[in-house]
C-alpha positions in Angstrom: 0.0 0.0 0.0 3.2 2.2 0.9 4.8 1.7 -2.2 1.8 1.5 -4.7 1.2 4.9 -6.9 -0.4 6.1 -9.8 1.7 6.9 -13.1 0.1 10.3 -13.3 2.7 13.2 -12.0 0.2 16.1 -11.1 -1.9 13.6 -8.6 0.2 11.8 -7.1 2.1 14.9 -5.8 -0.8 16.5 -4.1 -1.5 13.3 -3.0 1.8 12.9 -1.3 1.3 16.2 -0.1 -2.1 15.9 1.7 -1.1 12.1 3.1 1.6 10.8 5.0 3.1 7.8 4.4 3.2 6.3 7.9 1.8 2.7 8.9 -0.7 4.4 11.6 -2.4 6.0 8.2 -2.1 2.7 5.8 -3.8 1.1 8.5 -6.3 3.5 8.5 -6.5 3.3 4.8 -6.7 -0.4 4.1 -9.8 -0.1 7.0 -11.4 2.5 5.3 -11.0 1.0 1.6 -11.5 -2.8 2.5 -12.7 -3.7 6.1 -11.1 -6.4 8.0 -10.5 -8.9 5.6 -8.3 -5.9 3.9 -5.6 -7.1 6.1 -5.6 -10.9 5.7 -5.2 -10.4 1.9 -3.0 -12.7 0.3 -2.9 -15.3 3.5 -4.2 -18.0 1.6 -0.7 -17.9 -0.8 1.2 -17.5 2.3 0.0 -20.5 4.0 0.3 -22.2 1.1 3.6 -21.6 0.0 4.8 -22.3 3.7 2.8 -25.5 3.9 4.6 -27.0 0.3 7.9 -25.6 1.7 7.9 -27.7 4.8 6.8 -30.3 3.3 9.8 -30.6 0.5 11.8 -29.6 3.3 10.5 -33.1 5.6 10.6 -35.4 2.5 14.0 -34.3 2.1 15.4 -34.6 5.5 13.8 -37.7 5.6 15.3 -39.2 2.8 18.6 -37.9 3.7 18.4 -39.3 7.1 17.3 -43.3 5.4 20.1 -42.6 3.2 22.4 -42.1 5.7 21.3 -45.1 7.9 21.7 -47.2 5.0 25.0 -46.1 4.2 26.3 -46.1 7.7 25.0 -50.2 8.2 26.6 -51.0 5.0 30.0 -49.2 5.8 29.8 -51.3 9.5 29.2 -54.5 8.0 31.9 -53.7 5.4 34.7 -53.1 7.9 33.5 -56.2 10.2 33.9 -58.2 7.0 36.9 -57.2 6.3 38.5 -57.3 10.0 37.1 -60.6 10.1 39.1 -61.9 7.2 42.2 -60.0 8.2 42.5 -61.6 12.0 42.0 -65.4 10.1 45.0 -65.2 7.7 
């Protein structure tokens, strides 16, 4: 709301003039012009965008961490193999 302007010069400047750009009077603004649900525009993309996020974010870690247990047992039963058949030559 802040940062949104018209293209046209003459207006905008004696609209700057008469208004001041502080949050106290965008809040009044966004009440005035659209109510309450003026300020919960855009939520729903917000939630939703955080909600996919963390969701990639846990089917990665996940997959990193059963990677990593997998690698970890096979390294293990690698080097008892191979101590094994050290110690009995």
């Amino acid at each position: 709301m802040i940062q949104a302007a018209d293209t046209d010069d003459d207006e905008t400047e004696k609209a700057q003039r008469k208004s001041k750009k502080t949050i106290s009077a965008v809040i009044c603004a966004i009440w005035k012009r659209e109510g309450i649900f003026g300020f919960f525009k855009g939520l729903h993309a917000q939630i939703l965008k955080t909600v996919l996020s963390s969701a990639l974010l846990l089917m990665i870690k996940e997959k990193i961490a059963a990677t990593t247990w997998v690698l970890i047992l096979a390294i293990r039963r690698y080097l008892f193999l191979t101590r094994g058949r050290l110690k009995s030559t």
